[in-house]
C-alpha positions, 0 to 999 in steps of 0.5 A: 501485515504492514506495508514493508511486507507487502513491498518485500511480496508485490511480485506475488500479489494480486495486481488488482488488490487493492491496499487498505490501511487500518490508521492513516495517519500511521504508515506502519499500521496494519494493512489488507488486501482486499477488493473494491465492493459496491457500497463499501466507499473506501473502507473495509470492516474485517474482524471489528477493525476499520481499514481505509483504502490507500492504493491498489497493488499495481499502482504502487508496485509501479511507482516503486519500480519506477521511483527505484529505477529514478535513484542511483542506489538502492534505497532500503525496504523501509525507504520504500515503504515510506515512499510509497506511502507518503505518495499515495496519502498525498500524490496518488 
């Protein structure tokens, strides 16, 4: 799954999901959803591949809406998916 995926589905996704993110450095590397482990400090191991946690479900769905609700046009799935991840690798 990628991050545009994930914002074309939030409504039918788990609000507290959190969103793990396999490159940080690439917003449109792969992505899971998973939830929050004693001892796993922001980094989940699925099938040999490290995921880095990004931001919880609820959160980013409430920035989109609120970021959406901001504009006077509605920007593309990939604009918000941008947006969301240049808000939670440097805002959130």
């Amino acid at each position: 799954m990628k991050l545009i995926d994930l914002i074309k589905e939030i409504d039918n996704i788990d609000q507290e999901a959190i969103i793990f993110q396999e490159e940080k450095e690439n917003p449109n590397s792969d992505i899971i959803l998973s939830f929050a482990e004693d001892g796993d400090e922001g980094i989940k191991e699925v099938g040999g591949r490290k995921y880095y946690y990004l931001i919880e479900v609820f959160l980013a769905k409430e920035f989109v809406d609120d970021w959406v609700a901001s504009l006077d046009y509605e920007p593309t799935i990939e604009e918000k998916a941008k947006r969301l991840y240049d808000y939670a690798m440097n805002d959130a």
